[in-house]
C-alpha positions in Angstrom: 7.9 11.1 -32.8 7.6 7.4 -32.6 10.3 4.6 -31.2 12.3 3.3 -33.9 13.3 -0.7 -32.9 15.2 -2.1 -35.5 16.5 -4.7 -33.4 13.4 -6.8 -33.7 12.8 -8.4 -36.8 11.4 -12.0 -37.4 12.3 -12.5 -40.5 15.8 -10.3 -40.7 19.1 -12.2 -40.8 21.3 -9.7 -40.5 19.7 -7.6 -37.6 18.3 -4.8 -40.1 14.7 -4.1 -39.5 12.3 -5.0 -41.8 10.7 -2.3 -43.8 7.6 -0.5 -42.9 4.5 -2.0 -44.4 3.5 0.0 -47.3 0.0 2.1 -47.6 -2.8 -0.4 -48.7 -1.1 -3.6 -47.9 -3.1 -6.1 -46.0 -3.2 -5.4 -42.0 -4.1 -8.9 -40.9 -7.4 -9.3 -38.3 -6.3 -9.8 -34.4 -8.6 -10.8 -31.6 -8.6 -9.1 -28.2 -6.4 -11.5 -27.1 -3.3 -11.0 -29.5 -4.0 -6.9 -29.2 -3.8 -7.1 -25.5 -0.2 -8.9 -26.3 1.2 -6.3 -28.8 0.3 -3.4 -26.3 2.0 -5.3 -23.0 5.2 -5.4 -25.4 4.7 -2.1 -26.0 4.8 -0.9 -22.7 8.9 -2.5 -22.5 11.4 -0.3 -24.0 12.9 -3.4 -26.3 9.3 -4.6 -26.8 9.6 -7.8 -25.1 6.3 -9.5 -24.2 5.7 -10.2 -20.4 5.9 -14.2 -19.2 1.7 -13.9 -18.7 1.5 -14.3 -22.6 1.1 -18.3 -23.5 2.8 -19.6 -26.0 0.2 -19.9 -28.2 -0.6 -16.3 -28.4 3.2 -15.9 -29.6 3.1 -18.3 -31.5 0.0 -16.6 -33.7 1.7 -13.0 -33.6 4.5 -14.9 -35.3 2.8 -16.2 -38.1 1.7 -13.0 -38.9 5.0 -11.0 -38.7 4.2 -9.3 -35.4 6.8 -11.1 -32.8 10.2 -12.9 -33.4 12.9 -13.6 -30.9 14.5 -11.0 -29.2 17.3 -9.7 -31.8 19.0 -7.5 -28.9 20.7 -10.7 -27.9 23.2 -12.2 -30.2 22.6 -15.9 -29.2 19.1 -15.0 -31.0 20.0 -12.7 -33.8 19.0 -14.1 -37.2 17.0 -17.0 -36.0 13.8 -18.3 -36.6 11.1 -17.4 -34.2 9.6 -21.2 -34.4 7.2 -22.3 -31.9 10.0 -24.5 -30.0 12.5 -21.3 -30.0 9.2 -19.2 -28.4 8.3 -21.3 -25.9 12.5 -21.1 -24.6 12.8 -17.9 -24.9 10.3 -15.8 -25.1 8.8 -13.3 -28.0 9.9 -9.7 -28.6 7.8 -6.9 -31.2 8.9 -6.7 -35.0 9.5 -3.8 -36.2 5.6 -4.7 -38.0 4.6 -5.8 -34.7 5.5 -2.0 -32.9 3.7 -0.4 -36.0 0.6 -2.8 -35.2 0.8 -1.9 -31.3 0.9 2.2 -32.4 -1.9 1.6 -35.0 -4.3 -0.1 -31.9 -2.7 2.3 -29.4 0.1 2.0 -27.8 2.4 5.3 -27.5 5.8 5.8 -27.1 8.0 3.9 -24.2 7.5 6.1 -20.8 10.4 6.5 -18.8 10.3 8.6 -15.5 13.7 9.9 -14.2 14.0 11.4 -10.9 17.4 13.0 -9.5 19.7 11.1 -6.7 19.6 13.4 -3.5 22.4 14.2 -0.3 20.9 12.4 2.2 22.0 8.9 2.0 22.0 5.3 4.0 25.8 4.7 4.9 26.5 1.6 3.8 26.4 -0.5 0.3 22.3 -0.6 -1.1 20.5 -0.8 -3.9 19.9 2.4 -5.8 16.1 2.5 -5.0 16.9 1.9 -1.1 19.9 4.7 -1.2 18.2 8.0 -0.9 16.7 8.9 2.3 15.4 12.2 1.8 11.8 13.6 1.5 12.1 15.2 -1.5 13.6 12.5 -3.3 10.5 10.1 -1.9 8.4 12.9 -2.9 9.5 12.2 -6.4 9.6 8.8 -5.9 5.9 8.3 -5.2 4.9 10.7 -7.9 7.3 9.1 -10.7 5.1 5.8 -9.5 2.0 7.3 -9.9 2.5 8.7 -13.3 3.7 4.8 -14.5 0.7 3.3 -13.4 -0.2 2.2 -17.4 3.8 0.9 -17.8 6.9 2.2 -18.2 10.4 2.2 -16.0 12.1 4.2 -13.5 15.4 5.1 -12.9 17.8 7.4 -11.1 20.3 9.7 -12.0 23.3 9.5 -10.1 25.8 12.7 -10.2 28.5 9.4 -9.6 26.7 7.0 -11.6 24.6 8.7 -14.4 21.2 6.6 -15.4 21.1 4.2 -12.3 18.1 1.1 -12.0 16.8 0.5 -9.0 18.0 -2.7 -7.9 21.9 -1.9 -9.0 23.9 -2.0 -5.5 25.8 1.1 -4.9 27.6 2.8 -2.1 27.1 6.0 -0.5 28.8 9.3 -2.1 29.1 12.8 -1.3 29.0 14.6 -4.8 26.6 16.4 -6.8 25.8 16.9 -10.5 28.7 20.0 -11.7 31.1 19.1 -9.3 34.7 17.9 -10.0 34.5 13.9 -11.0 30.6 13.9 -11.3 28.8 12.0 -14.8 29.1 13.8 -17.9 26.6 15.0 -20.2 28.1 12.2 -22.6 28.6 9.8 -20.4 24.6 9.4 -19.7 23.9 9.9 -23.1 26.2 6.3 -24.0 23.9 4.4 -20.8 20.6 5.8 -22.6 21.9 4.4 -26.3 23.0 1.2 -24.0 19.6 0.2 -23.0 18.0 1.6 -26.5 15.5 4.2 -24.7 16.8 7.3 -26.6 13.2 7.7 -28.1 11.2 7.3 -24.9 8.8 9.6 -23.5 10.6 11.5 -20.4 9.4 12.9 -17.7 12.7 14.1 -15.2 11.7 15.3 -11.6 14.7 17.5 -10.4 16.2 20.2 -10.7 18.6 22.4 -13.2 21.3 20.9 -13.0 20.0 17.4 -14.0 17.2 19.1 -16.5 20.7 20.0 -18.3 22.6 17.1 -17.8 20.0 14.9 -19.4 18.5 17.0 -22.1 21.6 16.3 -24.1 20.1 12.2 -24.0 16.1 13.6 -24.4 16.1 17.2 -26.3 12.4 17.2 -25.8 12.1 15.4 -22.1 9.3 16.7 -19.9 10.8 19.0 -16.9 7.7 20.1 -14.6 10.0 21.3 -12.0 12.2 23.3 -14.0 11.2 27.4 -13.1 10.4 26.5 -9.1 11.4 28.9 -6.6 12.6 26.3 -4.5 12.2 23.2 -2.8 9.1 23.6 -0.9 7.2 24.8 -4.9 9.1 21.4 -6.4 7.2 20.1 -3.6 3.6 21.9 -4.4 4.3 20.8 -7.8 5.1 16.9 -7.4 1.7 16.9 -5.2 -0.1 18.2 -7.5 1.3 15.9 -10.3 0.3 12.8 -8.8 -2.6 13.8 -7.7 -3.3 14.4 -11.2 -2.1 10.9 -12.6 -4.1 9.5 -9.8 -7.0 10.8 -10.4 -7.2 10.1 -14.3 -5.8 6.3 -13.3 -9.4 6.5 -11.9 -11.1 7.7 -14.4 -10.1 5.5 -17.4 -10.9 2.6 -14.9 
């Protein structure tokens, strides 16, 4: 299963993706330096390319159909991605442009979701500073460890649903199934928000977040799902990033 990102189209005035190029067309010859590009937009769930790309480089992937403007923005939707319009704001994938990146390796969007947890600073911080406890840094630090090659983080919040880590939040006392907490739905509308409904997940918590966000990702990855506990969750999340640590070392 492969991200869909019809959003992202060059050519497209009416913010329909273009059509998938048909088998035997011509598949135009990039250097290192334009592949490096397509994968780094790859790795963003929209397919933006990072600021370290020149202009230069966007302005090639443009002439060959594999960056535009960023079509999720409707001050850009339907516009030409010209050289001037690149260098202002920036290039995002075409829908040609995310097959190009899967046809030279990139795979889908990786999103790693880890559960809020009880203990708690007492005043107003941001989501990523909020959680005190040692579980949740245990799946903190593991959730960094398997993102090492790209991706994003977030936290889910039994009062906030799909939370990034620099949103400012105050403390709570509720947990997912209790009266008032997010809804099944209610997360599913944040993922379809930020257009990650086809990303790879990974969630580390437990139950009762495996089920509240498998209605957004049918087929998300749930390692601690089955543990007898928290001190197995624990076993588990060690052996997980050692794991991603140790084949981060390998492919360098």
């Amino acid at each position: 299963m492969t991200i869909d990102h019809p959003r992202n189209s060059a050519t497209d005035t009416s913010g329909v993706a273009d059509r998938p190029r048909t088998a035997g067309a011509f598949t135009p010859r990039i250097t290192p330096v334009q592949r490096r590009a397509l994968l780094a937009g790859a790795r963003d769930p929209v397919g933006l390319l990072p600021k370290s790309v020149n202009l230069r480089t966007l302005a090639s992937l443009a002439d060959i159909g594999y960056v535009g403007l960023d079509q999720s923005r409707d001050v850009l939707r339907g516009q030409e991605a010209t050289r001037d319009a690149l260098d202002v704001w920036g290039g995002a994938l075409t829908e040609d442009g995310w097959q190009r990146a899967r046809a030279e390796g990139a795979g889908r969007f990786r999103i790693v979701v880890v559960g809020c947890g009880k203990a708690k600073q007492d005043r107003r911080v941001t989501a990523g500073a909020m959680y005190v406890g040692t579980f949740h840094g245990s799946c903190r630090e593991t959730a960094k460890a398997l993102l090492q090659d790209g991706g994003r983080q977030y936290i889910l919040s039994a009062a906030h649903g799909l939370l990034d880590l620099s949103t400012q939040i105050d403390p709570y006392d509720i947990t997912v199934g209790d009266p008032g907490s997010v809804s099944a739905d209610f997360v599913q509308a944040q993922v379809r928000e930020r257009g990650i409904e086809s990303a790879e997940v990974t969630l580390l918590a437990g139950s009762k977040y495996v089920a509240l966000a498998r209605h957004s990702w049918p087929d998300l990855q749930a390692p601690l799902a089955g543990a007898g506990g928290i001190g197995e969750m624990k076993r588990r999340l060690s052996q997980i990033r050692l794991a991603a640590l140790a084949e981060a070392g390998q492919e360098r």
